[in-house]
N, C-alpha and C positions, 0 to 999 in steps of 0.2 A: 869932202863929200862922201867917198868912201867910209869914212870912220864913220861919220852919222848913218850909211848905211846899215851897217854891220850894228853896230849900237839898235836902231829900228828890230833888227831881226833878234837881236837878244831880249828885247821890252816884250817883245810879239809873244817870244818864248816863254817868258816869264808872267805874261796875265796882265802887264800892266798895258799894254793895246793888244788890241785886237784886231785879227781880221774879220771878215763878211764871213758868215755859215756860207757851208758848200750848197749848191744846189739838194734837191732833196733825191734821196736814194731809195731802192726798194730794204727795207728795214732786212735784217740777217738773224733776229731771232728766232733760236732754235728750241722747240716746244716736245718734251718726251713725256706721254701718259703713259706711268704703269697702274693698275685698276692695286689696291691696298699697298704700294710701294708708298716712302716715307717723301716728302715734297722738298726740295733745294732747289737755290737759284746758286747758279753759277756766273758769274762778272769778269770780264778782265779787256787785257791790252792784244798785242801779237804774239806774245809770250804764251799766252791761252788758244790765241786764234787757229793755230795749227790745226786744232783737235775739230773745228770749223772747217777747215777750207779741204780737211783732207776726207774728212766723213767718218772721222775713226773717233768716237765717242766712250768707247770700251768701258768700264767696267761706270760709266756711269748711269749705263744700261738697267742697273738694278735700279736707280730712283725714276720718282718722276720728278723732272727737270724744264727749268727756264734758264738758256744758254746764251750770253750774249756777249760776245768777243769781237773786240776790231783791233787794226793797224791803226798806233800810231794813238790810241787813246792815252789821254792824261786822266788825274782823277778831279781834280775840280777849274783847272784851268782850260783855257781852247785847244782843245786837241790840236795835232800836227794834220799835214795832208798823210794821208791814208796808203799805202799800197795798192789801194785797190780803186783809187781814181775820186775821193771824196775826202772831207773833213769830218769824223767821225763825233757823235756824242760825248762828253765826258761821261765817267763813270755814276758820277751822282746824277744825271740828268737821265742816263737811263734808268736808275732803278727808280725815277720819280715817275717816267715813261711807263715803266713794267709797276705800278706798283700796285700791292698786294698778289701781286702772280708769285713772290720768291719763295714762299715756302718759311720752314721751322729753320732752314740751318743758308745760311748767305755766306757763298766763297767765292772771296776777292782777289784776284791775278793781275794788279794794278801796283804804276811807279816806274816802272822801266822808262819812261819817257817824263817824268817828274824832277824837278830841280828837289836834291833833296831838303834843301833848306826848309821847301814849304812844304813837307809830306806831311808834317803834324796834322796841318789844318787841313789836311787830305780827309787823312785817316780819321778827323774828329765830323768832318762834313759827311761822310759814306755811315759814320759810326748813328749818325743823329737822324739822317733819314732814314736807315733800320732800325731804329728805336720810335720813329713818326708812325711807320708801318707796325709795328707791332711784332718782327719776325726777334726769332726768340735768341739766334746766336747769329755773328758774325766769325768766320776763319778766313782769313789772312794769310797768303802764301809771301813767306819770306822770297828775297828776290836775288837770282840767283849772281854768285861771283868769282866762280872756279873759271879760270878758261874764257871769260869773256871778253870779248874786243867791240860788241857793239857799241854804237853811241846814238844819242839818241837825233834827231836832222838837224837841231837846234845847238848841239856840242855840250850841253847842259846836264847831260846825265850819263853816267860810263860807270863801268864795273868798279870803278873806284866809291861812286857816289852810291851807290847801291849798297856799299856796307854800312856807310851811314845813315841809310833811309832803312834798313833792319833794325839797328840799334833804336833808332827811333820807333820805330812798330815794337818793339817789343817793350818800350818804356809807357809807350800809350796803352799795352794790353796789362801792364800790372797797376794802371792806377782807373782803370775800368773795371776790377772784382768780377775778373771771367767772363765778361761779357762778348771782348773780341778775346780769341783762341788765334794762338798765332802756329800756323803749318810749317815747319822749317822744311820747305822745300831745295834753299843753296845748301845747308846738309845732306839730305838726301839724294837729291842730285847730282855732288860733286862727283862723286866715282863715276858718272858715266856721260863721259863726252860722245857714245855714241848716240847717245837721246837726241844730238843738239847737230844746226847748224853750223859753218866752223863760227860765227859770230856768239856763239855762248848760250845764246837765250831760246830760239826759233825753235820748233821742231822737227823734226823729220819724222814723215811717214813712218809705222811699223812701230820699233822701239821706242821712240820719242815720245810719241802719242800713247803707248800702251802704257810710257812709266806713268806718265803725269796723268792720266787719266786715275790709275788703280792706285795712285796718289793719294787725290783726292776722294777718291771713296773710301779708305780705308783711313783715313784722318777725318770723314766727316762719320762715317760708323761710330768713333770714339765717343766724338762730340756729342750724338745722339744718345749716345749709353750714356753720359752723364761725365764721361772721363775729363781731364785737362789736359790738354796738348801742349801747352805753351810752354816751350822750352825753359829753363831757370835762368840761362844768359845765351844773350850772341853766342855764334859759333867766334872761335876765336879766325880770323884772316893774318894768314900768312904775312909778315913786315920783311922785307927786302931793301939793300942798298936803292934808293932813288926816290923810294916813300917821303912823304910828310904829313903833317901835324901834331894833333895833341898827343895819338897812343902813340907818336915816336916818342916823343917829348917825355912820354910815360916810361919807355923804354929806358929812352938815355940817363933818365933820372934813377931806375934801377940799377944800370949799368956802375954809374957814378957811387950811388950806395954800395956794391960790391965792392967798390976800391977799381972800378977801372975808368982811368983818365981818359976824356974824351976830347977832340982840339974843339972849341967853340962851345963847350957845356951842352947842356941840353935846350938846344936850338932848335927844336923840333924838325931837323933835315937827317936823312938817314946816309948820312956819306961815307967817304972811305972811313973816315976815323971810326965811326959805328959799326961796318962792320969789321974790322979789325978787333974790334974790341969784342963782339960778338965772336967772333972765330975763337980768339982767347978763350972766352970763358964754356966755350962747346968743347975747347979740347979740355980743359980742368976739369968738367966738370962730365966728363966721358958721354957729350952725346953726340949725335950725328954731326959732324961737320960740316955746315953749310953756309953761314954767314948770312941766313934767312932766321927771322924767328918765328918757330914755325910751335907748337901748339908745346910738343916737351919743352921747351925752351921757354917758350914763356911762365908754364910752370914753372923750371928750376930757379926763374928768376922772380918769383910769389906776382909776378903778372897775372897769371888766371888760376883760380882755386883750384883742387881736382880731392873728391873724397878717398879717405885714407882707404887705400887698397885697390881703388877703381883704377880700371886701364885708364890712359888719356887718349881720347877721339882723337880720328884725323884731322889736324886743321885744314881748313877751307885753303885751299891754293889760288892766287889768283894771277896767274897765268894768264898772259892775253897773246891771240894770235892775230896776224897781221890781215890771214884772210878774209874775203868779200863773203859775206852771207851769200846762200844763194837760196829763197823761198820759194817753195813749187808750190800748189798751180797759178799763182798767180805772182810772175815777173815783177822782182821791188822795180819802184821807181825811185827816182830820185826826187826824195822829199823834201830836203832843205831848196835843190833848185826851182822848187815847185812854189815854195813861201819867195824866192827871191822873186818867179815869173810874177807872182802876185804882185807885189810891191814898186818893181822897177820904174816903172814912170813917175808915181806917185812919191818916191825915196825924197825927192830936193828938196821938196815942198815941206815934206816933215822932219827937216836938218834940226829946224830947234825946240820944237817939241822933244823930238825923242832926245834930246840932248836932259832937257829938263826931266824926262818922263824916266830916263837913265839914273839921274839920284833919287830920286823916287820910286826905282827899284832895289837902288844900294841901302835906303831906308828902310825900306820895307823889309830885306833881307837879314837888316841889323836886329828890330826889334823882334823878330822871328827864334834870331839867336837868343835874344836877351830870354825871350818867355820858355826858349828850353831850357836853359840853363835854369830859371826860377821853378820851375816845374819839376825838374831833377834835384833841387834844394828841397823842395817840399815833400818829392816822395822817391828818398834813395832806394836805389836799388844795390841787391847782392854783387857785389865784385865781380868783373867776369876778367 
């Protein structure tokens, strides 16, 4: 009974059930007129909402603005409960709420709380009701992966899946011809963990709120002048002993091409043998010894391109600390325990639905994979 619990709350998580809409709330939309200032709507999750709850708007002060941020928002599935005592709108459902309030330029702060498998049809849901509206750009704050430990109530989304759901934003803004601009915000945020709660993402008062504010204005100026923001590739993310997947997989297959033998080939696990073999080729090949591959490293091993003569950036760190978030003014709750209160009585009854409703989300998650992978066939991108 347990198993089909826990199975329940992963379906719930995932779109394929749902719960009841929360009661209804006094709406949090924040409304700024400047008389000939240029008109932006601004969207997102808690990542954004900081800038909300603390009253420190800064430099977004020069537009006029429609500001709408909650805990705990998805972008097209049923939001989580909330921080702040409700089950919030998704992201497309407000801008269908707000619509034609957004203005020329639409910036989105959503995904933290997204399985990334389905962010595609996120980003292509938010993308198509800005184009219903008629608002003339969307930007996309990449999402951040330096130093994060958050996860989202449902376990479904961590700083790990966050580099996956960027790579994906950024394969949807080059087969969209400029239309989404993507803000590489985990770049620019990486150096400064004191922006952030110790959970990675949240803000804190003061500095937090003033980066990510003058952020955002000075990436949506660009957009305005006509410029392109959207980075050429992902930021590269740091691979470390304990990693897996495919860009291990990537790794070990370089590593192999070098001439250096791996126990179990390229297995996509990052274990002792990888980084041994890693340590090897950082001391030949004279560069910092760490047994991480970290952005030189992937260079010297033709992992990530870098132009002839150009420094190479810092790569993204992702570093996770153990600590508890703590958000002011308004005391997290415990959000997962809050989908269990919901469900508890009602769990036995639905042992074999959610059992069935459970492949029918392993389903859905396959053909998800199959149409990126088709999509990425059809319109390669530049190497990163």
């Amino acid at each position: 009974m347990r198993l089909a619990f826990l199975a329940l709350l992963t379906l719930i998580g995932y779109g394929v059930l749902s719960l009841p809409a929360a009661d209804a709330h006094t709406p949090t939309t924040v409304v700024h007129q400047v008389s000939g200032a240029p008109r932006i709507g601004v969207v997102g999750d808690s990542a954004l909402a900081g800038v909300r709850w603390y009253g420190e708007f800064g430099a977004l002060g020069d537009f006029s603005y429609v500001f709408d941020a909650e805990s705990c928002r998805r972008t097209i599935e049923t939001s989580c409960w909330s921080r702040e005592g409700y089950r919030a709108e998704n992201t497309v459902s407000t801008l269908q709420r707000l619509s034609g309030q957004w203005g020329d330029v639409l910036v989105v702060m959503s995904g933290y709380n997204d399985p990334s498998y389905g962010f595609d049809e996120g980003i292509d849901a938010v993308v198509d009701e800005a184009r219903r509206q008629g608002i003339p750009r969307v930007v996309w704050l990449t999402l951040r992966v330096a130093d994060v430990s958050y996860e989202e109530p449902l376990h479904q989304a961590n700083g790990r899946t966050y580099r996956e759901s960027n790579e994906v934003l950024l394969d949807r803004a080059g087969e969209l011809d400029g239309y989404l601009q993507v803000a590489d915000w985990a770049t620019a945020s990486s150096a400064h963990d004191e922006w952030f709660e110790p959970d990675g993402i949240h803000l804190k008062n003061g500095a937090g709120t003033k980066g990510l504010t003058t952020f955002i204005a000075e990436q949506v100026r660009q957009v305005l002048a006509g410029a392109s923001i959207t980075p050429a590739a992902a930021p590269w993310y740091t691979l470390r002993e304990g990693d897996t997947g495919d860009r291990v997989k990537t790794l070990q297959q370089a590593l192999l091409t070098a001439g250096y033998p791996l126990q179990g080939g390229a297995d996509g696990v990052f274990g002792p043998s990888t980084a041994a073999a890693v340590v090897l080729f950082q001391q030949r090949s004279r560069l910092d010894v760490t047994g991480a591959v970290d952005e030189s490293t992937a260079v010297a091993l033709s992992l990530r391109p870098v132009a002839p003569g150009s420094p190479v950036a810092p790569s993204v760190d992702e570093r996770t600390s153990p600590a508890t978030p703590s958000l002011r003014p308004v005391a997290p709750a415990a959000d997962d325990a809050r989908e269990a209160s919901a469900l508890g009585a009602a769990a036995p009854w639905l042992a074999v639905p959610a059992v069935v409703a459970l492949a029918v989300a392993l389903l859905r998650a396959r053909v998800h994979l199959r149409r990126r992978a088709q999509r990425r066939r059809r319109s390669p991108l530049p190497a990163r």
